[in-house]
N, C-alpha and C positions, 0 to 999 in steps of 0.2 A: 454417353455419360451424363447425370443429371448434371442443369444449373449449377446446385447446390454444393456436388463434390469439384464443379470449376472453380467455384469462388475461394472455397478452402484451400483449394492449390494455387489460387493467387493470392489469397491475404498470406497463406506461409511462406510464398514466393517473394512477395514484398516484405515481407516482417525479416527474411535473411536477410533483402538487399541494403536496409534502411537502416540495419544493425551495423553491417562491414563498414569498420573504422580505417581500412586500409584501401577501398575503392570508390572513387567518384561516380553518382550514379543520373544520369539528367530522365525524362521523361519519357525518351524512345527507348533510352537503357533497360529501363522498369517494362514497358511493354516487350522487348525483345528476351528477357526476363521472364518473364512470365508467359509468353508463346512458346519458349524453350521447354519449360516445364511439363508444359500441357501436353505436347508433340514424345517428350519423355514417357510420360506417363500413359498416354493413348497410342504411342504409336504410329501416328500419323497424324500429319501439316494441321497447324490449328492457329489461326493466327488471331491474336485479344487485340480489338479495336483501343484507341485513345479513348474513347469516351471511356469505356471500361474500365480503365485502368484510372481513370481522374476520380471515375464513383467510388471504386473499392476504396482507395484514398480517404474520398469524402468517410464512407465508410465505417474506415477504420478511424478516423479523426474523432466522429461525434461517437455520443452513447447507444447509439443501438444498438450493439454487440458487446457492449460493453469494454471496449477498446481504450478509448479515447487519448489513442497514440498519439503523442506528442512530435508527427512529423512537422518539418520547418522546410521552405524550399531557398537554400543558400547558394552566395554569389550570382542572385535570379535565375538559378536552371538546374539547380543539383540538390537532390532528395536527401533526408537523413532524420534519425531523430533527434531533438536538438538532448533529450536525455540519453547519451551511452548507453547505457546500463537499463534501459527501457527493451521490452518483448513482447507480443502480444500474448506469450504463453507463459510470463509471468504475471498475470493483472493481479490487481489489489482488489481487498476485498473490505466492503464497509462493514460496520459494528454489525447494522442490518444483517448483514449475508451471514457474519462470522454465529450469530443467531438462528438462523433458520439451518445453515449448514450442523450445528451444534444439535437442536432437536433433533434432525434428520439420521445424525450419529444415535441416537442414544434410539431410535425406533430400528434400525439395525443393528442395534448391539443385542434386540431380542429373538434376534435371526442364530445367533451365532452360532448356540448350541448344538445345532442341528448339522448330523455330518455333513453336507453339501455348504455346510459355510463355514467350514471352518478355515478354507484359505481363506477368507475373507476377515477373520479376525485381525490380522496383520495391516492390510487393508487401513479398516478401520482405524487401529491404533496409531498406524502415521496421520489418517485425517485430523484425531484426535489433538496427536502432537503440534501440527503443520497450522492449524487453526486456535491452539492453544485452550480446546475444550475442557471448561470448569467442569467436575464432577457435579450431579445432580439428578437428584431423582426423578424416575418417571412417573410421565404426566400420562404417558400412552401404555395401556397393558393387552398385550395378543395374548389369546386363550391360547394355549398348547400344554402339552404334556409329554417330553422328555422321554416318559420311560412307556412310549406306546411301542410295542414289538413292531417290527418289519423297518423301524426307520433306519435301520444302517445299510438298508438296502436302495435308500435313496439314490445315492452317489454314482451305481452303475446301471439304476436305472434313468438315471437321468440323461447318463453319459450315453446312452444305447438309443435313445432316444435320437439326441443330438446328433450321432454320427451314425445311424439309422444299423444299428446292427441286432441282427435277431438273437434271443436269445431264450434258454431251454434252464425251465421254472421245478421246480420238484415243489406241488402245490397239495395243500389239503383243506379243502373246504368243512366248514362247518358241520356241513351232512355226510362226508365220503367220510365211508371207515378207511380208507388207507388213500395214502398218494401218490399221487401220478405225476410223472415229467410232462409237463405239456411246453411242447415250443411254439414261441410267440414273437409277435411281431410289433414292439410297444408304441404308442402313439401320442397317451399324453399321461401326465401323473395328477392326481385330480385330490383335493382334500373335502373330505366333507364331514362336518358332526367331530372334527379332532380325530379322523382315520383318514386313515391315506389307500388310494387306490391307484393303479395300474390299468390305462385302457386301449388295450393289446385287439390286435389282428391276430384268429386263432380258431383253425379248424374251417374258414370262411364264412368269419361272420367276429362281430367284435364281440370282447368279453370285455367283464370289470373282476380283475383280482386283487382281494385286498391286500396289502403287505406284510397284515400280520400273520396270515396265512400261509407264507413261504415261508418252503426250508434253507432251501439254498437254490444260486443264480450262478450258472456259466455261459458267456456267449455262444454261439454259434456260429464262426467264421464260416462254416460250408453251405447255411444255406441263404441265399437271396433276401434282401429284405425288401418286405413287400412295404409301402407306403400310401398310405389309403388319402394321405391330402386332407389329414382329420381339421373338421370344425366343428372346437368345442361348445360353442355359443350354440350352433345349429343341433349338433346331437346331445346336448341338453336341456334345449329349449322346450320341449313335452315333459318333462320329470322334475320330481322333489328328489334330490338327492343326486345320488350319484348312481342308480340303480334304474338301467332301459333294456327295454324289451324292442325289439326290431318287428315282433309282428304286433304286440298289441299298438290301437290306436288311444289317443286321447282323448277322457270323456269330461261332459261339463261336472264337478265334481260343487252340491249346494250344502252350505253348512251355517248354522245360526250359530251367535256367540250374543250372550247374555251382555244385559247393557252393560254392565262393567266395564269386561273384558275384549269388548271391542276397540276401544278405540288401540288397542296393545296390537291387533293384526288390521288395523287401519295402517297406523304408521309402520308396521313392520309386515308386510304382503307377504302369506305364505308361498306367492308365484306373481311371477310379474303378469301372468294371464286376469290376475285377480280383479273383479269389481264388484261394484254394492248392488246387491237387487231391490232390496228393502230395508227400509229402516222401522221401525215400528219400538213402542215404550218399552218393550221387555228386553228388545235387542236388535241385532242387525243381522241380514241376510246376503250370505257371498255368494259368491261363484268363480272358480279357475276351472281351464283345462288343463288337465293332465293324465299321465296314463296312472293307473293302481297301483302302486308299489305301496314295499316295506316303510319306507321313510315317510310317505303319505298318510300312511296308519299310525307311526310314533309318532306324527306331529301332532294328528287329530286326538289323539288318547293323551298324549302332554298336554293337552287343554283340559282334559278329566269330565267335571259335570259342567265346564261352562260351556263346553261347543255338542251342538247336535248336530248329525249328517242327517241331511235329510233326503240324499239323492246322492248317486245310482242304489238303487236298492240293492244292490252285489256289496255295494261299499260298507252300507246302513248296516248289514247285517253280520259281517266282519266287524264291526267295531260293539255291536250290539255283544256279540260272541263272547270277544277278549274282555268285555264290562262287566261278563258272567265269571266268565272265569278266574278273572280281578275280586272281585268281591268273595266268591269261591275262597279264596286261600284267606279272609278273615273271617275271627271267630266272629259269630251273632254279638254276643255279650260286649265284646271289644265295639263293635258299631254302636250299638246299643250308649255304651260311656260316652263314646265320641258324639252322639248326639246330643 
């Protein structure tokens, strides 16, 4: 067992003994006390040194824990705290914390909406009460939107997740004219652009389904849930977005941005791969790796006429395309005004 979970079963072990207004307790008491505990909890012989037992004390005495229990040692050998009515799992809380704890309410209370928090409303409303949080407006706003389809499907895919059970999708993608049950194996839920996706073990090999694309979701108690040991960091670390390819690899992707508009994807990196090759008067010149996706191509087109690709030539020419056929759908005369 870690340090860590020792120490917590002695500071709670001392925080009983220090409280009982009906037993006298000296300093081998506290230690036999707290060996008991330990021996309880693990199982077997564990015996907490003196010195131990004087630190946790110290401990719990000063502010580093934020404690600063009011033990007293009376009649020169017997522990106690000299306030009754003191616990280390009641501590007070300064104007400071009641502050910080108060913002901290009001950036989860933009959580709430969302079915997956909604026990969590209740929650809140006691921190609210229990801390005596003033109403007031936010200072912090999360982009979301409420009425994206698939979010009520949150809750069980979270839960399948967590308790690793498979489950069987009746999904229809964008391109299928009809849909398919596909059973899946979820691994993690991933938000990107205000859409929510699903990223499932499936068929051998991961997929990404997005949520607004299911019909409906029933576990699958009969078959095995496979668990792949996902790492998200790792299997997004090549992509923009939320969209991978398992065989393509990652290319050096070169693109200029007009003096302006650069220093906007200076401070905000389209990929943490991101650096500067050139700087020159009209503009700046990037470079990331990543692989070619969808989300790669809307970033580069959301930039319009201030970013040019100028590299993989595969890339140059997909955005050259979609610029054609952007322009395509207005009239001459209308550009013509806008000029």
């Amino acid at each position: 067992m870690s340090s860590n979970k020792n120490a917590l079963i002695r500071y709670k072990t001392l925080d009983k003994c220090l409280k009982n207004k009906y037993k006298k307790y000296t300093l081998e008491d506290l230690i036999d006390e707290c060996s008991e505990a330990l021996y309880e909890f693990e199982g077997k012989e564990s015996f907490v040194s003196k010195r131990t037992v004087q630190l946790d004390l110290q401990n719990m005495r000063s502010e580093k824990f934020g404690y600063e229990a009011p033990i007293e040692v009376y009649e020169r050998k017997y522990y106690r705290y000299s306030d009754p009515e003191y616990s280390i799992h009641q501590i007070s809380v300064n104007e400071n914390d009641l502050k910080t704890m108060n913002n901290a309410i009001q950036i989860l209370k933009q959580f709430k909406d969302f079915s997956m928090f909604k026990e969590m409303n209740g929650v809140i409303q006691k921190l609210e009460d229990s801390i005596h949080s003033t109403k007031q407006k936010s200072i912090i706003h999360l982009d979301k939107n409420e009425r994206l389809k698939g979010l009520e499907y949150i809750d069980v895919l979270y839960s399948s997740i967590l308790n690793k059970k498979v489950l069987k999708i009746d999904y229809k993608s964008f391109k299928a004219r009809e849909a398919q049950i596909m059973t899946v194996h979820p691994q993690l839920l991933k938000e990107y652009n205000n859409r929510w996706f699903l990223i499932c073990w499936c068929k051998n090999s991961m997929m990404n389904l997005a949520l607004d694309r299911m019909i409906e979701i029933h576990v699958d108690e009969k078959t095995d849930y496979i668990d792949r040991d996902f790492d998200a960091d790792r299997y997004f670390g090549e992509v923009i977005g939320a969209t991978v390819s398992e065989t393509q690899r990652p290319q050096n992707v070169i693109f200029k941005v007009d003096r302006k508009h650069a220093p906007y994807v200076i401070t905000k990196p389209f990929h943490h791969s991101q650096i500067i090759e050139k700087e020159e008067d009209d503009g700046v010149t990037f470079k990331i790796c990543v692989q070619l996706n969808f989300e790669l191509e809307r970033m580069i087109l959301g930039m319009g006429e201030f970013l040019t690709v100028l590299a993989p030539r595969k890339l140059k020419q997909r955005i050259a395309k979609s610029l054609r056929q952007a322009s395509a759908n207005y009239n001459p005369d209308i550009i013509k005004d806008a000029e």
